[in-house]
TIVEX-638818 format. One record per residue (C-alpha): x, y, z; residue in three letters. Coordinates in steps of 0.1 Angstrom, whole numbers, plus 5000, padded with zeros to 4 digits. Layout:
XYZala
...
***
This chain:
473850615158unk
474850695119unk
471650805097unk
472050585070unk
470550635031unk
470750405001unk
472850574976unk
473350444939unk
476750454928unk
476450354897unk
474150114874unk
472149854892unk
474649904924unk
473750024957unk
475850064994unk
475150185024unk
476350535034unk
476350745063unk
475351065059unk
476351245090unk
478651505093unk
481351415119unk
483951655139unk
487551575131unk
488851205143unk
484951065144unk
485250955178unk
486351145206unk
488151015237unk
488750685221unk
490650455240unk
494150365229unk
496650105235unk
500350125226unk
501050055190unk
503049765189unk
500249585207unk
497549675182unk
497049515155unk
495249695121unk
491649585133unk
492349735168unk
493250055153unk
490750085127unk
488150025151unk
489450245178unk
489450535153unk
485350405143unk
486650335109unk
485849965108unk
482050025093unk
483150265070unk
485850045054unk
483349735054unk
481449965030unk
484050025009unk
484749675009unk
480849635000unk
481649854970unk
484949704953unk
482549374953unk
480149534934unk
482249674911unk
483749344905unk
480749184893unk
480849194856unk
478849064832unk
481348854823unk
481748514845unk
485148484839unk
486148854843unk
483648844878unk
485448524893unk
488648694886unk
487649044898unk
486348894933unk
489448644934unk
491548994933unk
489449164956unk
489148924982unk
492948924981unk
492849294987unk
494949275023unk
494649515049unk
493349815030unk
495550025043unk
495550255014unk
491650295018unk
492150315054unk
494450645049unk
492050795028unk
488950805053unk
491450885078unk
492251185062unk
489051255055unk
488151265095unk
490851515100unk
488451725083unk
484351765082unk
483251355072unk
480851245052unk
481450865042unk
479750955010unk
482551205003unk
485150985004unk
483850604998unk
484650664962unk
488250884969unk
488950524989unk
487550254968unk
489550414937unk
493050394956unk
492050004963unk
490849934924unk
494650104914unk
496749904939unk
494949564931unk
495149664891unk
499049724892unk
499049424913unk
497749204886unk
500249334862unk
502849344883unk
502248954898unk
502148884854unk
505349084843unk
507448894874unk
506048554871unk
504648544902unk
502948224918unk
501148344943unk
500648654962unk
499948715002unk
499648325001unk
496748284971unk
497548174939unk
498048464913unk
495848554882unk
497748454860unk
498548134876unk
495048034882unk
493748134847unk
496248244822unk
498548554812unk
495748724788unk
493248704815unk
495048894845unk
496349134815unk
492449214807unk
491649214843unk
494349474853unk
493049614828unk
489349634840unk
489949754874unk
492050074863unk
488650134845unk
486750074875unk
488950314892unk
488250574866unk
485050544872unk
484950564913unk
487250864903unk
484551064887unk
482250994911unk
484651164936unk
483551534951unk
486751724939unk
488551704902unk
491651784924unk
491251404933unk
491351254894unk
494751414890unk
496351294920unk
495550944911unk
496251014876unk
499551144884unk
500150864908unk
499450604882unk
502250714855unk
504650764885unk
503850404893unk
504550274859unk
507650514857unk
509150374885unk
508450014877unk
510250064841unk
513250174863unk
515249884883unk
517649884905unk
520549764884unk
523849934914unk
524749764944unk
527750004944unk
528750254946unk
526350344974unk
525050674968unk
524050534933unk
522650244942unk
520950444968unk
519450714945unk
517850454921unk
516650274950unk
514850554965unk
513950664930unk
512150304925unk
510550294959unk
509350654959unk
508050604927unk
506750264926unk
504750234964unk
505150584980unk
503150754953unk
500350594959unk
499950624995unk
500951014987unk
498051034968unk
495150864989unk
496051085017unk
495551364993unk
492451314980unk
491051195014unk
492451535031unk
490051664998unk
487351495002unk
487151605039unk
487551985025unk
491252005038unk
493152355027unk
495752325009unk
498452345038unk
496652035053unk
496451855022unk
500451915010unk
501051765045unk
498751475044unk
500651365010unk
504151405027unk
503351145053unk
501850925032unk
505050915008unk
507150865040unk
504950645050unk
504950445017unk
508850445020unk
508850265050unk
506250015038unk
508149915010unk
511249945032unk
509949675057unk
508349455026unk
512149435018unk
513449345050unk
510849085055unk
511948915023unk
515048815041unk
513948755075unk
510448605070unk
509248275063unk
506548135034unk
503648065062unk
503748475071unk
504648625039unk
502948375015unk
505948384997unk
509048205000unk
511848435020unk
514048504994unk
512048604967unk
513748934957unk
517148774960unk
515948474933unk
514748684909unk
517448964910unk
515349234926unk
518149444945unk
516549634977unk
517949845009unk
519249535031unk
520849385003unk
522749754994unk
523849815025unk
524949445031unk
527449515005unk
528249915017unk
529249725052unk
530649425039unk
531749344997unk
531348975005unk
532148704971unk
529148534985unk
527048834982unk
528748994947unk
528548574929unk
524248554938unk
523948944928unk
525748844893unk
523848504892unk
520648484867unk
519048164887unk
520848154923unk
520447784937unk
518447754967unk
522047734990unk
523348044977unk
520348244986unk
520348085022unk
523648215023unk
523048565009unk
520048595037unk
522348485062unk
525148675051unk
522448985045unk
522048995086unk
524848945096unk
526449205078unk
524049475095unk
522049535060unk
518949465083unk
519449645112unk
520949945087unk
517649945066unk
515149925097unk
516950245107unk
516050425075unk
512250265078unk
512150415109unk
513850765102unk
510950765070unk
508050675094unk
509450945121unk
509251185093unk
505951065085unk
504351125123unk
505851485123unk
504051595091unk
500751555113unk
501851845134unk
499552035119unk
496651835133unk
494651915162unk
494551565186unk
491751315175unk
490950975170unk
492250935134unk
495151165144unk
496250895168unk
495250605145unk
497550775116unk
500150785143unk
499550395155unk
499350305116unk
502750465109unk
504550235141unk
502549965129unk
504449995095unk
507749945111unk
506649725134unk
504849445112unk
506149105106unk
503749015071unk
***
């Protein structure tokens, strides 16, 4: 069993963490079960991650609690909105490739967290959106000038987890990450054709927009588990291949999901004029009228974006897309060559079929 100590992390804040040194992948000889039958939890706990996330968890939560009510109830609304962690999850993951301490990287993972749900609450105010992963939006609940200030507030609680982190190395990558973010949301995809064009500024957008991130919480988990610098440039190349096929699969879900899995109507993208990969190569395999009039069109009627998502699939932009998810996540599982075998080896592995495998 973990030794355990009560660390302060800041004023008036306390968590749990384990102090014990670990080999690489925590536990050995874990069992495993093919990927497609696993589901996150299964994975996290094989790989004896679960704990270590739930304090992470225990830490955004703190954070979030500000002195003022309004700014708490709409921190904690944010957090508990937080998904699967999956960005927190690669950090401590990478950090078990190397020698783990949970108090080495709780910060490293609870800063990539604070960033995602930050640009989330911008992002979710500069599109309008209503609600996200089926809860009702910042803005929506409260009002524009609130989810403004409290994007605002977590990028400063992320600053702060950041300096708390064991390695300056870590404050740049997230830095970094951060501007590319912003970069790539200031640059839409305007091309549907020609294809190479409309490819480049899609992959430009993607890359910059949700790959970066991912890129750098592998980094500065591989850091915070005293990775070399081999390790580390390899941990960041799957995680931006891996972040391509995340966003990859977000887009093909927008077309063949439904509200009660994605919390969002299917269609989204196509209603507010968002061009993605199945919609690109829709076109590339078939320049339909349908397709080019609800491109052109500023508010597409509910029946022409039926249409479009019908006329999307049948066309092959699905099928063509998943193929390029799954050459990126193929990519992504050869960068951990590197690697010795280990639990969190094999859970980086299931995580990566898991992303091309998902259906919300």
């Amino acid at each position: 069993m973990a030794a355990y100590q009560t660390q302060t992390t800041g004023p008036e804040v306390e968590v749990a963490v384990s102090t014990r040194a670990q080999s690489p992948g925590g536990r050995p000889g874990a069992p495993t079960l093919p990927a497609q039958t696993a589901g996150v939890a299964a994975i996290f706990e094989r790989a004896n991650i679960t704990a270590d996330l739930s304090a992470v968890e225990q830490l955004l939560l703190a954070r979030s609690a500000s002195r003022s009510e309004l700014i708490a109830a709409a921190s904690a609304h944010t957090v508990r909105s937080g998904g699967k962690r999956l960005r927190a999850a690669l950090a401590v993951l990478a950090a078990r490739l190397g020698t783990y301490q949970l108090s080495r990287v709780i910060h490293t993972a609870a800063s990539v967290e604070l960033i995602q749900a930050a640009s989330l609450v911008h992002d979710d105010l500069v599109d309008q959106a209503a609600r996200r992963r089926g809860r009702v939006t910042v803005h929506n609940r409260w009002d524009n000038d609130v989810a403004l200030m409290v994007g605002d507030y977590f990028f400063a609680l992320a600053a702060g987890e950041m300096a708390l982190s064991p390695d300056p190395r870590i404050i740049t990558y997230y830095a970094q990450a951060v501007q590319t973010i912003v970069e790539g949301e200031l640059s839409p995809v305007t091309l549907v054709e020609p294809l190479d064009s409309a490819l480049a500024q899609y992959y430009y957008k993607t890359g910059a927009k949700t790959a970066s991130l991912f890129e750098a919480a592998c980094k500065a988990g591989m850091v915070s588990g005293g990775g070399n610098e081999a390790q580390i440039a390899a941990l960041g190349r799957y995680g931006f291949d891996f972040g391509m096929a995340f966003q990859i699969i977000d887009d093909v879900l927008d077309f063949t999901g439904d509200e009660a899995t994605l919390g969002k109507p299917a269609g989204n993208d196509l209603r507010q004029g968002t061009i993605t990969l199945p919609l690109i190569y829709a076109v590339a395999n078939s320049p339909s009228p349908r397709l080019r009039a609800i491109i052109d069109s500023s508010h597409p009627g509910e029946a022409e974006v039926s249409a479009a998502i019908a006329e999307v699939k049948a066309t092959g932009g699905i099928d063509r897309a998943l193929a390029e998810a799954r050459r990126y996540i193929d990519q992504a599982i050869d960068h951990l060559a590197i690697f010795s075998p280990s639990s969190a080896h094999r859970a980086l592995v299931d995580l990566a079929h898991f992303v091309v495998e998902r259906d919300a």
